[in-house]
ZAMARGU-4260 file (C-alpha; in steps of 0.2 Angstrom, whole numbers, plus 5000, padded with zeros to 4 digits):
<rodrens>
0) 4820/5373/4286 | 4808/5387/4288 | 4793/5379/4292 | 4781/5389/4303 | 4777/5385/4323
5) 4765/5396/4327 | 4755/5409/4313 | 4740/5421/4317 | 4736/5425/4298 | 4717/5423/4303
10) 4718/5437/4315 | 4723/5450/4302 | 4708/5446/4294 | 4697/5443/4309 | 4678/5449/4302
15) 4660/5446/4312 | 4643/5443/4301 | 4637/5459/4313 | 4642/5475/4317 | 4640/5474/4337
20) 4650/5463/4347 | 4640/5457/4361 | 4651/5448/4368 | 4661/5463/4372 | 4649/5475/4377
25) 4641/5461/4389 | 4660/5462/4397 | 4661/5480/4397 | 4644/5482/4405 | 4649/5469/4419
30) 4665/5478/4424 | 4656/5494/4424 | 4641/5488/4434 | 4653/5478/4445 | 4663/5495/4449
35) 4649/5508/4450 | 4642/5494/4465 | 4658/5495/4475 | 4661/5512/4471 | 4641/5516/4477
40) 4643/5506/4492 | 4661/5514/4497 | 4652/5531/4494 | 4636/5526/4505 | 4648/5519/4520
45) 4660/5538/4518 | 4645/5546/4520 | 4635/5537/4536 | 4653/5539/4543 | 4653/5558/4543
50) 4636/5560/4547 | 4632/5561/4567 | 4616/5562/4576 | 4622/5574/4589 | 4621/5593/4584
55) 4635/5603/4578 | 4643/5585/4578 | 4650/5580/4558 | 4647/5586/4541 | 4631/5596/4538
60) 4617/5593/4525 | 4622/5604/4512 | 4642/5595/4511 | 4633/5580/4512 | 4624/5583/4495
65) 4639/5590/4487 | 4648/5576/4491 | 4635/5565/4484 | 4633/5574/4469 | 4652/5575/4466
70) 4652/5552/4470 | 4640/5548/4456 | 4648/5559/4444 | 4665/5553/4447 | 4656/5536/4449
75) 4649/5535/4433 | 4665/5543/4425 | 4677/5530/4430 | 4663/5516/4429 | 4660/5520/4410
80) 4675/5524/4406 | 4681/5506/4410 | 4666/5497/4402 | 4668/5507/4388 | 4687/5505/4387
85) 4685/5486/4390 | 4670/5482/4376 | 4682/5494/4364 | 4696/5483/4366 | 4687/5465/4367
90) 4680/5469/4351 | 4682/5460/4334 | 4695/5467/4321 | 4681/5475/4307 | 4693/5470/4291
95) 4690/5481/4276 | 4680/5494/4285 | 4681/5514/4283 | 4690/5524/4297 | 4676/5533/4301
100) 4664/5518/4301 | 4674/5511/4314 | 4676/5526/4324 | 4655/5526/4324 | 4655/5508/4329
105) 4668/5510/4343 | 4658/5524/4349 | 4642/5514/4350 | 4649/5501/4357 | 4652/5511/4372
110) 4635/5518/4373 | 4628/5502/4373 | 4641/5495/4388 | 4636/5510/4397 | 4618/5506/4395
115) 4619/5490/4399 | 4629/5492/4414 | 4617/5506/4421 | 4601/5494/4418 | 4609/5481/4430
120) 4616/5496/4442 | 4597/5504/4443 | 4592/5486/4446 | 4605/5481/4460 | 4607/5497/4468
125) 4594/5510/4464 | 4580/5504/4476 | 4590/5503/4490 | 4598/5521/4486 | 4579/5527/4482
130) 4576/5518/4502 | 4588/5529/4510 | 4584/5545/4500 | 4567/5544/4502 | 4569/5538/4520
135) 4579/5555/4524 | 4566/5565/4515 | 4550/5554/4524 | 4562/5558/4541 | 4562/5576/4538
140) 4544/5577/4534 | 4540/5565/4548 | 4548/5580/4562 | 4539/5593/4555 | 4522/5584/4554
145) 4528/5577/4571 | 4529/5597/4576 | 4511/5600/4569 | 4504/5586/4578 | 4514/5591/4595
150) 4507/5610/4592 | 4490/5605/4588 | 4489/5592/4605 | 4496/5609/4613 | 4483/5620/4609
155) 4468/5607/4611 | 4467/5595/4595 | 4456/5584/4604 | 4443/5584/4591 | 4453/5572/4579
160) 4457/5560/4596 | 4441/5558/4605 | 4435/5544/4617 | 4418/5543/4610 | 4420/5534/4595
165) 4426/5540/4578 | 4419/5555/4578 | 4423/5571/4587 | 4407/5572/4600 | 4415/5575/4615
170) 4413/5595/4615 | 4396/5594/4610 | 4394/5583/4625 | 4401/5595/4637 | 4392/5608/4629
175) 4375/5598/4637 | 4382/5599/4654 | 4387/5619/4654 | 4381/5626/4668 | 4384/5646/4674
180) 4393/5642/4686 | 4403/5626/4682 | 4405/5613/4696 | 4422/5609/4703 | 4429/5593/4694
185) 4446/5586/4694 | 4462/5596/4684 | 4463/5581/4671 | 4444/5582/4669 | 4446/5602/4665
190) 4461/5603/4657 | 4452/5588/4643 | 4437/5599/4641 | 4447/5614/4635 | 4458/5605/4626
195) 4441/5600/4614 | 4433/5617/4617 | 4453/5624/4609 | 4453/5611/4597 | 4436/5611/4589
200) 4439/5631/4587 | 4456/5627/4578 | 4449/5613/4570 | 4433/5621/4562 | 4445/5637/4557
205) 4451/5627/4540 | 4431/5628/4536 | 4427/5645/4539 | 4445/5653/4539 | 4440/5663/4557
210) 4450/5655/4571 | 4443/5664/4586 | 4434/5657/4602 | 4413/5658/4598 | 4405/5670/4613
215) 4398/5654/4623 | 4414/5644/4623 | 4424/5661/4627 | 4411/5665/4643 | 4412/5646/4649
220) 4431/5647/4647 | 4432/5663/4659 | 4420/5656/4671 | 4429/5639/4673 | 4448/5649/4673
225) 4439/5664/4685 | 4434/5648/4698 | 4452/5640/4700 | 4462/5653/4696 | 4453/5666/4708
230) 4453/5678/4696 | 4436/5691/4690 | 4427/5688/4675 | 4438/5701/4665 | 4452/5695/4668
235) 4449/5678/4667 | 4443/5683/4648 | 4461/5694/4646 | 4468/5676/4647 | 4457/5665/4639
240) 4460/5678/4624 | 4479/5678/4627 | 4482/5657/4631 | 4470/5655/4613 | 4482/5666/4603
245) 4495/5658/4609 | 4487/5642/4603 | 4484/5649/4588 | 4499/5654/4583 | 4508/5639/4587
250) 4499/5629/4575 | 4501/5641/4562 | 4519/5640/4564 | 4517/5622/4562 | 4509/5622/4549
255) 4524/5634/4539 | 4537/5622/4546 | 4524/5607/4537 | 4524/5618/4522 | 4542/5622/4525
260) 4547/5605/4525 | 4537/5598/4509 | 4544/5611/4497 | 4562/5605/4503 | 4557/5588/4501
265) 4552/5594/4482 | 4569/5605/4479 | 4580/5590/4487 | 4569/5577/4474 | 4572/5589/4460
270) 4591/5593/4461 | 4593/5575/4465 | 4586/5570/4449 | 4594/5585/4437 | 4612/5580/4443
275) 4606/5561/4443 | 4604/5565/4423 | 4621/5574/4423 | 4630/5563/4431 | 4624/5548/4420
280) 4627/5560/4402 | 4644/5560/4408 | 4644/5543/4410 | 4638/5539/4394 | 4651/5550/4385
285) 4666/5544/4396 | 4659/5527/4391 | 4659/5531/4372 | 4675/5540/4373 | 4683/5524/4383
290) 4677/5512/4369 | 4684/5522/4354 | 4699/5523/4363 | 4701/5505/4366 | 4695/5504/4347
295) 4711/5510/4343 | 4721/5500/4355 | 4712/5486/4349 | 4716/5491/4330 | 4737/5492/4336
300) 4737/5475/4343 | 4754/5467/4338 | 4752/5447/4330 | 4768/5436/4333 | 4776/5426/4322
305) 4789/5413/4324 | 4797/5401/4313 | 4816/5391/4319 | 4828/5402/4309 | 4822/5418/4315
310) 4805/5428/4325 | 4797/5443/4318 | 4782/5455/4323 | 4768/5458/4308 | 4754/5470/4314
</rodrens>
């Protein structure tokens, strides 16, 4: 008696009213999205591990980015590659279709997994990636401006901080009390005024693009150095002159590091983005190529048959 147990003619006739299987790209894309996430988060733990606070202490910068780089691309290869592999072989069997129609569809099928995948990645993980970049980049900016403000405080930028309101009246105030020969006060009380007299000089100098001490505040400066210093007139100017270009020249180095700092904030955004896009059109052809390869796993999917007598294999 030969009377069948268990028969699977359907599946060798399997067809779908549409081209796309939704189903299995919607599975592909989840084991993609689910893999790039740990693999992201293991990459992001590897490299707070090897980073150190203390100098000449762990990896430098530069590894560090390489390294990164290298992570999402392997990320998104292997990621893609699994997504596009699992919605190639999830798919329906296309019956009576041309080769080369279900090569196209295998291939699409990938893209789309690896599409959908990095939607929900870029959703999940990109802001809080996008936190710490742009924290490293804010933190970097954030020394050298912290170096600009350090220099500017150095030299006298009291114009931007005074006590007397908003506004930057405080050396036009001490300006009012000049006398020729300037009347012993306390060192807290002198050192404030120069810092207003260095700093509305500096100050002014993005304006008229002269930075040099005006002949009154230069005089005054001498008399007030000459009268606690015990030095004479001339040479109490020598180092007005000398302590100003010093100033000076401190907050034009601050302002190179500032400038310094901000064009590697713009190269580090740039390359980042580049091999962002290289990384994810690797991952969209690793996701193609994984699909069309389980296409044709799919496609070579053995059926069982059974019957009492005997049990034989039909493809």
């Amino acid at each position: 008696m030969n009377e069948t147990l268990s028969t699977y003619p359907a599946a060798l006739d399997e067809q779908s009213d549409s081209a796309v299987s939704w189903g299995a790209i919607f599975a592909g894309a989840a084991a993609a999205a689910a893999l790039s996430l740990i693999l992201i988060l293991l990459g992001m733990g590897l490299g707070f591990s090897a980073v150190s606070p203390w100098a000449d202490s762990g990896v430098s910068a530069g590894k560090i980015g390489v390294g990164t780089i290298v992570w999402l691309a392997l990320t998104q290869i292997i990621a893609s590659g699994l997504g596009g592999y699992i919605a190639g072989r999830l798919r329906v069997k296309w019956a009576s279709v041309h080769r080369d129609e279900v090569f196209f569809r295998d291939t699409a099928h990938g893209f789309l997994a690896w599409a959908v995948a990095t939607l929900v990645t870029a959703a999940l993980v990109m802001s809080s990636v996008g936190a710490v970049i742009g924290g490293g980049v804010k933190a970097g900016a954030s020394v050298a401006s912290g170096a600009a403000t350090a220099a500017s405080a150095a030299a006298g930028s009291a114009a931007q901080n005074s006590d007397i309101g908003d506004e930057s009246y405080g050396y036009y105030v001490d300006a009012l009390f000049r006398t020729d020969r300037p009347a012993p006060v306390s060192d807290d009380a002198v050192r404030a005024e120069v810092a207003r007299i260095f700093g509305k000089t500096l100050v002014n100098a993005k304006d008229t693009g002269t930075v040099q001490l005006s002949a009154e505040d230069r005089q005054y400066l001498a008399q007030v150095v000459a009268q606690r210093s015990n030095l004479t007139q001339p040479e109490a100017e020598k180092r007005v002159d000398a302590v100003f270009a010093q100033a000076r020249q401190a907050v034009e180095e601050a302002k190179v590091a500032v400038k310094q700092a901000a064009d590697e904030a713009r190269k580090l955004a740039a390359w980042t983005s580049i091999w962002m896009f290289i990384a994810l059109l690797c991952g969209a052809f690793v996701g193609a190529l994984g699909a069309t390869f389980g296409g044709r796993q799919r496609e070579a999917v053995v059926y069982l048959t059974t019957t009492r007598d005997t049990a034989y294999v039909t493809r």
